[in-house]
C-alpha positions as a Markdown table, in Angstrom:
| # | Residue | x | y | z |
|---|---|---|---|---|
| 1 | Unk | 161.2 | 91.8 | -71.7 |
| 2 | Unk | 160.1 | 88.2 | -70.2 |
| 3 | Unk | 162.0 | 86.9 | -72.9 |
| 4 | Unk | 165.3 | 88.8 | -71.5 |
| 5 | Unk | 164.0 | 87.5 | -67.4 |
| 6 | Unk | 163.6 | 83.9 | -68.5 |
| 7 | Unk | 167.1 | 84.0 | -70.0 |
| 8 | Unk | 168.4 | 85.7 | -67.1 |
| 9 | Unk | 166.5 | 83.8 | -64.2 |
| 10 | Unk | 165.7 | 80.7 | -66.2 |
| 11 | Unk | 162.4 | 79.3 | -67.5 |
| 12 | Unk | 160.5 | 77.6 | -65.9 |
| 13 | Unk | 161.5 | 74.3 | -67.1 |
| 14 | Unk | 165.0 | 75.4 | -65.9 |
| 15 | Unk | 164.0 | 76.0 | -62.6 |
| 16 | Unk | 161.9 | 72.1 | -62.4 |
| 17 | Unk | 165.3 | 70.5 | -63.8 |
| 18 | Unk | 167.2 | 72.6 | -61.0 |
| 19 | Unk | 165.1 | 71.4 | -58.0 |
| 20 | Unk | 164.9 | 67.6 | -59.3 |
| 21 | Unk | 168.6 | 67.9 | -60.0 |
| 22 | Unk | 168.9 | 68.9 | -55.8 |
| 23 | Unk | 166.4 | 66.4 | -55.2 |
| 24 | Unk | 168.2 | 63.4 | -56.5 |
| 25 | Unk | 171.5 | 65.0 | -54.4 |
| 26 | Unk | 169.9 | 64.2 | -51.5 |
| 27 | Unk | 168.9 | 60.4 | -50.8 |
| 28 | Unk | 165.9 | 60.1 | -48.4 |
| 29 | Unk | 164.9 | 56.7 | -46.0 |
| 30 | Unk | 162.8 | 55.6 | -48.7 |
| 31 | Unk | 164.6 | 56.3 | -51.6 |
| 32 | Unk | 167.7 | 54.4 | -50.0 |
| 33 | Unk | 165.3 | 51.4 | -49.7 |
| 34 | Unk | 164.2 | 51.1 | -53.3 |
| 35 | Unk | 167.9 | 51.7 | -54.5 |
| 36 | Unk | 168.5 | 48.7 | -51.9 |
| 37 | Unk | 165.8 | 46.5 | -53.0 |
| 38 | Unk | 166.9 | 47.1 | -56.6 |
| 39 | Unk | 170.5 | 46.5 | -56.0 |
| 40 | Unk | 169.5 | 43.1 | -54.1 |
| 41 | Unk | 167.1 | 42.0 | -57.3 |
| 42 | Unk | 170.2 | 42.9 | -59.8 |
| 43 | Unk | 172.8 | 41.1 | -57.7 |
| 44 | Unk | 170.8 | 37.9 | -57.2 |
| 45 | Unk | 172.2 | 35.8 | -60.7 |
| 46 | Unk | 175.5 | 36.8 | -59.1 |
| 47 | Unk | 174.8 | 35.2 | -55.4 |
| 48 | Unk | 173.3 | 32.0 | -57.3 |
| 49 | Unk | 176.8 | 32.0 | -59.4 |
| 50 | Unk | 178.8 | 32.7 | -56.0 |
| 51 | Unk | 177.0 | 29.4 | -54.6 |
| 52 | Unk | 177.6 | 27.4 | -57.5 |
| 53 | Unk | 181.8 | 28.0 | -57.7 |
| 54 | Unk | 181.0 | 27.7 | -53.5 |
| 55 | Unk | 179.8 | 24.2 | -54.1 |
| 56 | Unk | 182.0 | 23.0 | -57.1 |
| 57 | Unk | 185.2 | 23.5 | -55.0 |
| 58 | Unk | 183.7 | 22.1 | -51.4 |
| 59 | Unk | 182.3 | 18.8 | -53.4 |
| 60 | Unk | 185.9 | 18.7 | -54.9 |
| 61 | Unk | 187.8 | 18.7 | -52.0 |
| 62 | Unk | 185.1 | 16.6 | -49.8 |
| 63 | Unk | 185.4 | 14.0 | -52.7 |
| 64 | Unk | 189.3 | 13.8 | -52.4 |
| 65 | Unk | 189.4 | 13.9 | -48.6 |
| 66 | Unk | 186.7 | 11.2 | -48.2 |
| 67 | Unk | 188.2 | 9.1 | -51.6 |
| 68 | Unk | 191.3 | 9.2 | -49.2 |
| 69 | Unk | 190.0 | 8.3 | -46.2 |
| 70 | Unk | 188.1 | 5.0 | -47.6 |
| 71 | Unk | 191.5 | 4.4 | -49.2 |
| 72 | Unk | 193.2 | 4.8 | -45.6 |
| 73 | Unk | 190.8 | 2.4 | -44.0 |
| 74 | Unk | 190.9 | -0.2 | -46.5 |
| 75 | Unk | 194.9 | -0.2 | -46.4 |
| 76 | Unk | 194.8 | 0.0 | -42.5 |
| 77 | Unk | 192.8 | -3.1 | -42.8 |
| 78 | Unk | 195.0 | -5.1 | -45.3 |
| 79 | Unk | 197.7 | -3.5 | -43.3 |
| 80 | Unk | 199.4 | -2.0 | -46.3 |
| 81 | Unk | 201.5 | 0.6 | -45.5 |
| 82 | Unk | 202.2 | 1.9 | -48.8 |
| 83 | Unk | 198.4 | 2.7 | -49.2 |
| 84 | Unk | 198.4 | 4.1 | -46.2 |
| 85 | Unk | 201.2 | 6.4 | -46.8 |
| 86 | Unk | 200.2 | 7.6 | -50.3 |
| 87 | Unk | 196.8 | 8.0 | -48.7 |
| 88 | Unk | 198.5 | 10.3 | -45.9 |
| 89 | Unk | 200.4 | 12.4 | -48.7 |
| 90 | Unk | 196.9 | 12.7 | -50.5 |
| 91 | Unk | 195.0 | 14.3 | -48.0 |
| 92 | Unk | 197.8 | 16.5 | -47.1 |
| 93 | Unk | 198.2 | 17.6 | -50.5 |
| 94 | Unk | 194.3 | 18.0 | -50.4 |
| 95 | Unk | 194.3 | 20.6 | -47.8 |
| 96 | Unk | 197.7 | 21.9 | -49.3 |
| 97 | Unk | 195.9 | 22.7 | -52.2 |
| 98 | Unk | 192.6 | 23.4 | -51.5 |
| 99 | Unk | 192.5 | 23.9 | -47.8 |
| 100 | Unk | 192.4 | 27.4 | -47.6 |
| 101 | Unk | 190.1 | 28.2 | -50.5 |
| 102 | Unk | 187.8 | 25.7 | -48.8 |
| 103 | Unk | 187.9 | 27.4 | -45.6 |
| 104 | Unk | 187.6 | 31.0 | -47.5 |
| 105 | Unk | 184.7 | 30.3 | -48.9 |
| 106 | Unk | 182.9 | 29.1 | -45.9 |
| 107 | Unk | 184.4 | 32.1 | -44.3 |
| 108 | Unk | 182.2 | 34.1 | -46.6 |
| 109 | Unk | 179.5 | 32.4 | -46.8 |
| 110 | Unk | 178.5 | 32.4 | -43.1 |
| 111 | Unk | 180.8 | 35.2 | -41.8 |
| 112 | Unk | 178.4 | 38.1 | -43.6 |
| 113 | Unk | 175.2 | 36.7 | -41.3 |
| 114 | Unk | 176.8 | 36.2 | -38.0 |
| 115 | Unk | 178.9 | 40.0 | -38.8 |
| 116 | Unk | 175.1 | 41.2 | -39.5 |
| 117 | Unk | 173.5 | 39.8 | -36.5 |
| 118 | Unk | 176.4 | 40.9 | -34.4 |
| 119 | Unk | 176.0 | 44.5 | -35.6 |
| 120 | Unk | 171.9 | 44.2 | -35.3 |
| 121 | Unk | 172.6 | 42.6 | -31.6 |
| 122 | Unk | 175.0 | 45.5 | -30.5 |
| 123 | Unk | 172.4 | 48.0 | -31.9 |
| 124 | Unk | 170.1 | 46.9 | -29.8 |
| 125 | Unk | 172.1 | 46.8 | -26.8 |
| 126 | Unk | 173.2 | 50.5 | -27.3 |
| 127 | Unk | 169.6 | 51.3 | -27.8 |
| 128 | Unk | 168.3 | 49.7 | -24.8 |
């Protein structure tokens, strides 16, 4: 007879995997911070890769821009205009190139703090 209720209502195991099963449906406070505090531990390699690419293509365009610019001066003091010119249609071709990127990725990198304190600052004005 118990054997027919448990198959009909469920054991008691049944029931335990139920209740965890609506448990983990609904995400309280704290369990949002853990999942938070793992998700910033597993994306950290990828934030130290993001600053690495960050740096490679800054470096490459700073290089270029100030290559150019030592080039510039030097031909402005010879007076060479040649060297001034091709000097000109470097840097152009330098922020041609990799202008944007340059400016995207600075974007990024200090756009997500000030949009976060922004959002924390309006907070508390609503709050006040």
């Amino acid at each position: 007879m118990f054997k027919l209720l448990g198959k009909i209502f469920g054991s008691q195991s049944m029931i335990n995997a139920g209740i965890s099963g609506i448990d983990k449906a609904v995400y309280s406070a704290e369990e949002k911070a853990d999942y938070h505090l793992k998700f910033l531990a597993a994306y950290e390699p990828f934030k130290l890769a993001q600053r690495l690419l960050a740096l490679l293509v800054i470096s490459v365009y700073l290089f270029v821009f100030l290559l150019a610019s030592v080039i510039m001066i030097w031909g402005s003091i010879n007076e060479n205009q040649v060297w001034i010119d091709t000097t000109t249609s470097l840097m152009e071709l330098n922020n041609d190139t990799l202008g944007w990127p340059v400016i995207t990725i600075l974007a990024f990198y200090f756009a997500g703090g000030t949009v976060n304190s922004i959002r924390q600052m309006k907070k508390r004005q609503s709050n006040a």
